[in-house]
Structures are given as C-alpha cells and as structure tokens.
N, CA, C and O atoms as CSV, one atom per row, in Angstrom:
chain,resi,resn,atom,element,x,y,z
A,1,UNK,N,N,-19.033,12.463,-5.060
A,1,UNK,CA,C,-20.435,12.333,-4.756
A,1,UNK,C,C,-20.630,11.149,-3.811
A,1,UNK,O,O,-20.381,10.026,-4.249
A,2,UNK,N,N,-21.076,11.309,-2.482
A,2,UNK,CA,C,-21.580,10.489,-1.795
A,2,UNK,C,C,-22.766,9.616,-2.484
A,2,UNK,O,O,-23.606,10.226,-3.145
A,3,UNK,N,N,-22.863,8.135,-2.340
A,3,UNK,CA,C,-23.607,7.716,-2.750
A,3,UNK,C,C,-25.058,7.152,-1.137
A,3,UNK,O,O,-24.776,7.310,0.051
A,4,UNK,N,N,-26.023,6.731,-1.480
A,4,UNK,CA,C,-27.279,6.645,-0.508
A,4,UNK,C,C,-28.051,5.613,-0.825
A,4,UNK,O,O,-29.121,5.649,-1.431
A,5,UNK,N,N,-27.158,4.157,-0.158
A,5,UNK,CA,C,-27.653,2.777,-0.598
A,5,UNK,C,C,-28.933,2.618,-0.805
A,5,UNK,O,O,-29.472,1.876,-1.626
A,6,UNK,N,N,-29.503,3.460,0.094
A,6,UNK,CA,C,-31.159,3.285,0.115
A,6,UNK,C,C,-31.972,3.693,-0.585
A,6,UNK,O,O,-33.161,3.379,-0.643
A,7,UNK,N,N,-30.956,4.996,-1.629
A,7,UNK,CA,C,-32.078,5.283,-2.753
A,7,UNK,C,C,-31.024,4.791,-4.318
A,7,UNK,O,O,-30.874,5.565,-5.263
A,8,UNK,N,N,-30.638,3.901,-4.283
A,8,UNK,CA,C,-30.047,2.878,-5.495
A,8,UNK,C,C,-31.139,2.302,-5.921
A,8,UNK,O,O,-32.053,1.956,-5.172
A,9,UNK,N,N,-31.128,2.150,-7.210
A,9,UNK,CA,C,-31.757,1.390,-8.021
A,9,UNK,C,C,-31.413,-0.266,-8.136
A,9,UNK,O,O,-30.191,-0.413,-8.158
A,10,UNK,N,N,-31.967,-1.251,-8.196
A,10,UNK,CA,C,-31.436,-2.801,-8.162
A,10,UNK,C,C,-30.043,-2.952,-9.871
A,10,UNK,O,O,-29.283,-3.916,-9.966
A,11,UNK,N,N,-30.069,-1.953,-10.786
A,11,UNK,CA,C,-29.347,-1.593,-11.426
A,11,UNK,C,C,-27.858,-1.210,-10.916
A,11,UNK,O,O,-26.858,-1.908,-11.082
A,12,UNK,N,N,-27.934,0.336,-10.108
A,12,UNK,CA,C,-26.750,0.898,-10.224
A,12,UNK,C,C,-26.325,-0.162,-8.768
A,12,UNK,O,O,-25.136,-0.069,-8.461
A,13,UNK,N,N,-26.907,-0.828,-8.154
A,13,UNK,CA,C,-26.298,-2.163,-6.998
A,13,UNK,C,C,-25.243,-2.977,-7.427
A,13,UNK,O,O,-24.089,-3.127,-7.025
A,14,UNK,N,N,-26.178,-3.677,-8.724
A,14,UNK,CA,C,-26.057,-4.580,-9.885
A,14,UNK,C,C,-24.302,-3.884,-10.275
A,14,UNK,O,O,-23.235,-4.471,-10.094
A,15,UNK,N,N,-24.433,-3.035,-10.619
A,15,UNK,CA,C,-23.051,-2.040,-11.218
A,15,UNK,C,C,-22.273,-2.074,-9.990
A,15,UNK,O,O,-21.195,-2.665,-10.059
A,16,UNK,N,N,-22.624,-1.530,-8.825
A,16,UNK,CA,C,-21.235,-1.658,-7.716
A,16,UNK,C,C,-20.859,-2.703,-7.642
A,16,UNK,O,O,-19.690,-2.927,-7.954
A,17,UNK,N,N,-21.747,-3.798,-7.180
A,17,UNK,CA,C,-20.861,-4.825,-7.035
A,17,UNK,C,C,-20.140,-5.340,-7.785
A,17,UNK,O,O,-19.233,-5.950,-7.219
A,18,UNK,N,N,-20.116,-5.403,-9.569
A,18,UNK,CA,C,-18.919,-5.673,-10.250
A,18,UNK,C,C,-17.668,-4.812,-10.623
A,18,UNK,O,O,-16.693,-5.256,-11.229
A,19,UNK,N,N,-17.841,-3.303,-10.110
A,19,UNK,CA,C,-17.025,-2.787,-9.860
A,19,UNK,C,C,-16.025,-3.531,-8.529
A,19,UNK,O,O,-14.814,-3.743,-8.592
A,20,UNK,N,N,-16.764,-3.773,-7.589
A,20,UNK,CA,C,-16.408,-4.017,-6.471
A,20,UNK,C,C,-15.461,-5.397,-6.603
A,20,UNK,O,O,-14.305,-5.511,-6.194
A,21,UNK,N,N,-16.162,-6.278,-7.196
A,21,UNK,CA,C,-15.450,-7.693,-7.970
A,21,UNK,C,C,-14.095,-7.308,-9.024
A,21,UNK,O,O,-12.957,-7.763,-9.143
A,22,UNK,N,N,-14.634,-6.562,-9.487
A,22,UNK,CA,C,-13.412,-5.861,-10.651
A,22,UNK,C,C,-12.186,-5.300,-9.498
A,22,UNK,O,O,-11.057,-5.759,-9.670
A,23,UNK,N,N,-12.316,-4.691,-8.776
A,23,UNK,CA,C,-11.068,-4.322,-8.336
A,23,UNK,C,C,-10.172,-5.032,-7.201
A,23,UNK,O,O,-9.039,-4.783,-6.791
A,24,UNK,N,N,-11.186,-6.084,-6.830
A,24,UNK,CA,C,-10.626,-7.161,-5.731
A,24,UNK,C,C,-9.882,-7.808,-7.027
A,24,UNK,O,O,-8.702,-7.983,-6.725
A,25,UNK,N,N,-10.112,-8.168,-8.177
A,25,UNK,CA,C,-9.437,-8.515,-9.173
A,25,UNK,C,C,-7.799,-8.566,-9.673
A,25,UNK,O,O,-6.882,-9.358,-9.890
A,26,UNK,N,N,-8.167,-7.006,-9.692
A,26,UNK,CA,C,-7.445,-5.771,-10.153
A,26,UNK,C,C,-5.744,-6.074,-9.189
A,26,UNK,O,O,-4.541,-6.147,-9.439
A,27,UNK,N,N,-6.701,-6.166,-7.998
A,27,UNK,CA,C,-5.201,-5.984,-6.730
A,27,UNK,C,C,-4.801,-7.564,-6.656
A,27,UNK,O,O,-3.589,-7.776,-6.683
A,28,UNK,N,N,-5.573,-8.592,-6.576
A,28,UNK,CA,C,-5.179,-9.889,-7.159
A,28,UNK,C,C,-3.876,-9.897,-7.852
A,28,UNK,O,O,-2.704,-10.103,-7.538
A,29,UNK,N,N,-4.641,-9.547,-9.084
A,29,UNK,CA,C,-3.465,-9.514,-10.405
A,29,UNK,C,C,-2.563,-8.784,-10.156
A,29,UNK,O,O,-1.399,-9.143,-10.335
A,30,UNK,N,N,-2.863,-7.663,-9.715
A,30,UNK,CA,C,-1.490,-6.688,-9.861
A,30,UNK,C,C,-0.349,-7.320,-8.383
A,30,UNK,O,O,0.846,-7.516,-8.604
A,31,UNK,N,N,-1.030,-7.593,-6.803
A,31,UNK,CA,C,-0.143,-8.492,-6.417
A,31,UNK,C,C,0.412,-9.270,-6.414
A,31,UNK,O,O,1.493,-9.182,-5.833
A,32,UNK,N,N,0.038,-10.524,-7.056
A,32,UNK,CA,C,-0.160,-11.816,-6.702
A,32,UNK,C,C,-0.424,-12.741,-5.342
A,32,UNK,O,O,0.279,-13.628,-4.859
A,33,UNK,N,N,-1.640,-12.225,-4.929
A,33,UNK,CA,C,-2.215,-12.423,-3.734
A,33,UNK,C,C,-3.129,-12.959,-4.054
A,33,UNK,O,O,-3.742,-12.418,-4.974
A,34,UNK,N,N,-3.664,-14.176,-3.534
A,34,UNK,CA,C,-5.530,-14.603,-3.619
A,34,UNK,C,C,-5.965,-13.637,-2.573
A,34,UNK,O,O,-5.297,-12.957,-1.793
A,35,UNK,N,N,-7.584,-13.771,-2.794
A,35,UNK,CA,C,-8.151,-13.365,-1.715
A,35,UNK,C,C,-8.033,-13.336,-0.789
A,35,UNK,O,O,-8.046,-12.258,-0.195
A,36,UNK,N,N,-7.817,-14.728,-0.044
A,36,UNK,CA,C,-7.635,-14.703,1.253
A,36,UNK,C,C,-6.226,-13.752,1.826
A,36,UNK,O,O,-6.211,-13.434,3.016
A,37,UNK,N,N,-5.610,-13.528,1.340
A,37,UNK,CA,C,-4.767,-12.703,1.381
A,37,UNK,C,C,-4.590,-11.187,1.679
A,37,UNK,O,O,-4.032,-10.388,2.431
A,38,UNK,N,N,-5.491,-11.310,0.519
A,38,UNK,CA,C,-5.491,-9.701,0.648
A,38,UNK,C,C,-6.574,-9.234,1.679
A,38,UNK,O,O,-6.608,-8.106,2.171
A,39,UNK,N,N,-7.652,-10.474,2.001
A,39,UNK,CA,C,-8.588,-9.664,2.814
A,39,UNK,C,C,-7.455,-9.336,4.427
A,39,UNK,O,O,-7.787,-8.456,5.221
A,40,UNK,N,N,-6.430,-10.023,4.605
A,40,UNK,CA,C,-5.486,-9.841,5.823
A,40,UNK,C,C,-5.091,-8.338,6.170
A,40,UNK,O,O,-5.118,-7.927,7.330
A,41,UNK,N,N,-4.631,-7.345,4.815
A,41,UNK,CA,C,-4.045,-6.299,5.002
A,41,UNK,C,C,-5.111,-5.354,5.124
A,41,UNK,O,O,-5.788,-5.278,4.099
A,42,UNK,N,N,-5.500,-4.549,6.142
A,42,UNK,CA,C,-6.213,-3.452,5.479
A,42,UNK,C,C,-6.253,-2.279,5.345
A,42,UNK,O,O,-7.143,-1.504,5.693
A,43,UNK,N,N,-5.138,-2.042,4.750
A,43,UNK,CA,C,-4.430,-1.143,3.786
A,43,UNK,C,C,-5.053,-1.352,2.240
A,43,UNK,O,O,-4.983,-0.468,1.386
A,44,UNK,N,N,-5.740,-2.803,1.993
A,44,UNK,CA,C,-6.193,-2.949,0.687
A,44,UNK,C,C,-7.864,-2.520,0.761
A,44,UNK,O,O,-8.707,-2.707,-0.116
A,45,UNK,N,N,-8.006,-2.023,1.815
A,45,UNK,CA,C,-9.762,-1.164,1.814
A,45,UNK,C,C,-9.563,0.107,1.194
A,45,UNK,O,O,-10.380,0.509,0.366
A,46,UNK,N,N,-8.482,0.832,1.535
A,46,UNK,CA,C,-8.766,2.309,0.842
A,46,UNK,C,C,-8.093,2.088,-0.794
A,46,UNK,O,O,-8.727,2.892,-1.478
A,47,UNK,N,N,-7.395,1.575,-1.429
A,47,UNK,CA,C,-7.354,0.933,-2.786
A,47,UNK,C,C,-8.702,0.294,-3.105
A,47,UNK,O,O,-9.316,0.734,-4.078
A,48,UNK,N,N,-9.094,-0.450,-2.567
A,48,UNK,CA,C,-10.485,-0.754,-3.202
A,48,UNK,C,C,-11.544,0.395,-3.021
A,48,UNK,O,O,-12.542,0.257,-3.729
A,49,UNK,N,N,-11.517,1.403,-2.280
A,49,UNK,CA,C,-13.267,2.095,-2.382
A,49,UNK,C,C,-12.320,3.390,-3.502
A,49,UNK,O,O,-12.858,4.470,-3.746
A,50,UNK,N,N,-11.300,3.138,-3.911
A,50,UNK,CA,C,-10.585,4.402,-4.476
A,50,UNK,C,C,-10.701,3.853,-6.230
A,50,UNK,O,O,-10.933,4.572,-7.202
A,51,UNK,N,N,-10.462,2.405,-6.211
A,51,UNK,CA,C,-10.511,2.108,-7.300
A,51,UNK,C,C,-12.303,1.701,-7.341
A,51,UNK,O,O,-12.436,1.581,-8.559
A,52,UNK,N,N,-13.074,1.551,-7.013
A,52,UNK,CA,C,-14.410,1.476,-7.148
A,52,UNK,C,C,-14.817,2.944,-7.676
A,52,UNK,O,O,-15.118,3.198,-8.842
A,53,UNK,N,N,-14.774,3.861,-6.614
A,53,UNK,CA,C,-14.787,5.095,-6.891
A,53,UNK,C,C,-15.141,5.868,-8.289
A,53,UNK,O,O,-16.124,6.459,-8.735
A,54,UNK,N,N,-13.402,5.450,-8.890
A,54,UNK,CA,C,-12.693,5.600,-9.694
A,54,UNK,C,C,-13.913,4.485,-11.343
A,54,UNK,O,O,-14.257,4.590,-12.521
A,55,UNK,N,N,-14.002,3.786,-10.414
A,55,UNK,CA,C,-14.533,3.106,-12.277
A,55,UNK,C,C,-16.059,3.584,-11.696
A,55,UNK,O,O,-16.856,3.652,-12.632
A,56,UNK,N,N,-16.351,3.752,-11.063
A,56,UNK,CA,C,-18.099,4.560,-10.886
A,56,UNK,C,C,-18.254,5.887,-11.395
A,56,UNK,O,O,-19.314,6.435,-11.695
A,57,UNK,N,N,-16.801,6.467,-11.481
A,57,UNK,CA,C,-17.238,8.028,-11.788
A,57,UNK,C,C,-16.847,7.847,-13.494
A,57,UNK,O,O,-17.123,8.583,-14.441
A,58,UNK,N,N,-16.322,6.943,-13.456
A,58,UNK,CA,C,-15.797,6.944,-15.514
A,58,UNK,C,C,-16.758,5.843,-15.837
A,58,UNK,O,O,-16.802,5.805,-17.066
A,59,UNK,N,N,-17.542,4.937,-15.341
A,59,UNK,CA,C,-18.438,3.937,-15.935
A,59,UNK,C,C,-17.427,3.051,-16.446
A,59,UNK,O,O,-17.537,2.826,-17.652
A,60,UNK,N,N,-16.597,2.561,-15.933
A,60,UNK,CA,C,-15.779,1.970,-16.768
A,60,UNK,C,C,-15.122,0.345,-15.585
A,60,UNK,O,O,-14.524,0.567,-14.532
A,61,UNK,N,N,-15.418,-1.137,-16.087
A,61,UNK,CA,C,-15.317,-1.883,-15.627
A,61,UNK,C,C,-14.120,-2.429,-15.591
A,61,UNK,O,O,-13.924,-3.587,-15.220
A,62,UNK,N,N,-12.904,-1.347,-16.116
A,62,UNK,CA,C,-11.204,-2.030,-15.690
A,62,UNK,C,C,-10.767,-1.105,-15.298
A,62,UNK,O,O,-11.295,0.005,-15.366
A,63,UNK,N,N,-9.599,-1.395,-14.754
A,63,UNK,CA,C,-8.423,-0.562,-14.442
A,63,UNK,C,C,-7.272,-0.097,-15.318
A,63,UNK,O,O,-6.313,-0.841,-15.523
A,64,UNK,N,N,-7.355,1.148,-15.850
A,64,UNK,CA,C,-6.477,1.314,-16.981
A,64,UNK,C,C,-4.831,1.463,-16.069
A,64,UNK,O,O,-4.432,2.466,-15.478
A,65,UNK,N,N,-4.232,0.343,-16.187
A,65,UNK,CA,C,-2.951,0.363,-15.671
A,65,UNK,C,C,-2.139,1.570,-15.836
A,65,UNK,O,O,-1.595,2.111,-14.873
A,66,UNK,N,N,-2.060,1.933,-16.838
A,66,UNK,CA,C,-1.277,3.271,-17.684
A,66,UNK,C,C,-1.643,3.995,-17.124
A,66,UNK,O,O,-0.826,4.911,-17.218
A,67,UNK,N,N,-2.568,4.341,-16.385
A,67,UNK,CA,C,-3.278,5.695,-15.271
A,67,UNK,C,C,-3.911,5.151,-13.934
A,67,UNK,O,O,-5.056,5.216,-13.487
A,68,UNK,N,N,-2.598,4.519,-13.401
A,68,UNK,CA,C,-3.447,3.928,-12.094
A,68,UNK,C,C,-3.024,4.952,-10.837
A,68,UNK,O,O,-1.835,5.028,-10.526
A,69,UNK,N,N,-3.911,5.644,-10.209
A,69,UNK,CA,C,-3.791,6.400,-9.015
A,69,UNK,C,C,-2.104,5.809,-8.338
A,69,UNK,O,O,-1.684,4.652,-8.310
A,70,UNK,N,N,-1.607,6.735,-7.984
A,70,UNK,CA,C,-0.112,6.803,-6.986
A,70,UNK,C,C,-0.015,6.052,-5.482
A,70,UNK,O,O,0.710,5.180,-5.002
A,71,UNK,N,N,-1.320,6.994,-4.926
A,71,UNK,CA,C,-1.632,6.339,-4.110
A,71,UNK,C,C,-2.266,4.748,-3.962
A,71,UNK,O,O,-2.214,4.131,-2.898
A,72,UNK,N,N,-2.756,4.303,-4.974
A,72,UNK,CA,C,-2.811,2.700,-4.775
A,72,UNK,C,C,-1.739,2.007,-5.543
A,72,UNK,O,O,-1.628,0.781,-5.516
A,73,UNK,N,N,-0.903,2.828,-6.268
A,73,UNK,CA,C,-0.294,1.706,-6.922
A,73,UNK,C,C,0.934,1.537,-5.567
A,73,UNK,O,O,1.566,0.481,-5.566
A,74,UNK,N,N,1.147,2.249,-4.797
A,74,UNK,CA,C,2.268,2.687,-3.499
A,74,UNK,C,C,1.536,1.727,-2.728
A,74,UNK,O,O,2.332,1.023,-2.106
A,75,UNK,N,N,0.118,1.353,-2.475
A,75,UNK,CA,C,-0.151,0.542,-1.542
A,75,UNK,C,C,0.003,-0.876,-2.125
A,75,UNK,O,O,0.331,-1.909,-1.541
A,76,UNK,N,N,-0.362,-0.643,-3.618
A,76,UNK,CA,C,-0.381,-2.644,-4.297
A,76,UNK,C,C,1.159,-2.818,-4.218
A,76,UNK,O,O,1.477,-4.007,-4.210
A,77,UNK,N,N,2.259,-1.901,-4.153
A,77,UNK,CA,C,3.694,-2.027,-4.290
A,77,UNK,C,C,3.962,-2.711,-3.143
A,77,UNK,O,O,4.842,-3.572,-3.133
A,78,UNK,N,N,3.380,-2.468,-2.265
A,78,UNK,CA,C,3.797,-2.294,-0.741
A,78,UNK,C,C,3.806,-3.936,-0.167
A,78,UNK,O,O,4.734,-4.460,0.449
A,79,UNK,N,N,2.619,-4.522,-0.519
A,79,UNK,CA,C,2.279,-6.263,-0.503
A,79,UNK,C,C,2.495,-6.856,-2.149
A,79,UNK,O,O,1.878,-7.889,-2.406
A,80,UNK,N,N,3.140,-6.392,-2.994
A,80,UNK,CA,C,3.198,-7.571,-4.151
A,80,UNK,C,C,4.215,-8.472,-4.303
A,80,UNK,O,O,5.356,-8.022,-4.405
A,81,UNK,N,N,4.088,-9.300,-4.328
A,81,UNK,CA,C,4.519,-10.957,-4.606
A,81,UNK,C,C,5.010,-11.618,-5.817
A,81,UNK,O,O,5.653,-12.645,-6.033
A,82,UNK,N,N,4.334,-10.404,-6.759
A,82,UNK,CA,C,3.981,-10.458,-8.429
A,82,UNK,C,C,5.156,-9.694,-8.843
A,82,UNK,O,O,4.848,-8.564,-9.220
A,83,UNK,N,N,6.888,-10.053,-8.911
A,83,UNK,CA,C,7.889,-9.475,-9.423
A,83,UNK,C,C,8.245,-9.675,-10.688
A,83,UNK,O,O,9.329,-9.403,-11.203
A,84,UNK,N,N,7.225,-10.200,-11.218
A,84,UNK,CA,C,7.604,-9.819,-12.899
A,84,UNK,C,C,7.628,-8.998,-13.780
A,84,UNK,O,O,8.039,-9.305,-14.899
C-alpha cells in the first residue's frame, strides 16, 4: 500500500517516524556502524524503507531477527563491522 503524506494523521506521522528511528537502529546494531556511517552507503536506503515497510504493515516497533528479510540481511552483511 502506497502511503499519501498529505492525508496522514499527526498520529500515523508520529508512528513512521519511530519506525523510521527503529530501523536506523536496527542496521546500527546489526552493523556496527554509527550513523554517520551508514548515512555514506546507499545501499542502506532500500533496507530502511523495506524494514519500515515491514514494521508498518505488522504494527510492530522491532525487528524480529529470526525473520529478517534476505534481502536486507545480504545488504547489512555486505557493510558489517559487527563480527561477533
């Protein structure tokens, strides 16, 4: 479902953007990249509107690791730092 910024409620806004915070998070942790970092690659834009996406269509404010899309976990693989 395409979403239509202009007919959002100050609610479901309220909701993207901590989705949006949640998954800049998400690739944080799972790289070990700060921000500034990750804003460098952008390869980490289609992981983020996939994992936004993704917790907008389940209402759900984490990333269940145990079921993380292929395609982003191939892109967080691709820059992680985080070899533990």
């Amino acid at each position: 479902m395409r979403l239509d910024y202009e007919t959002l409620d100050p609610e479901e806004i309220s909701e993207l953007e901590t989705f949006l915070t949640s998954a800049k998070v998400f690739i944080s942790d799972y790289t070990g990249l700060n921000q500034a970092e990750i804003d460098v690659h952008e390869s980490f834009v289609v992981a983020i509107f996939v994992l936004v996406q993704d917790m907008y269509d389940n209402r759900s404010y984490y990333v269940d690791k145990s079921h993380i899309n292929h395609v982003i976990e191939s892109i967080l693989e691709m820059h992680s730092v985080n070899l533990l």
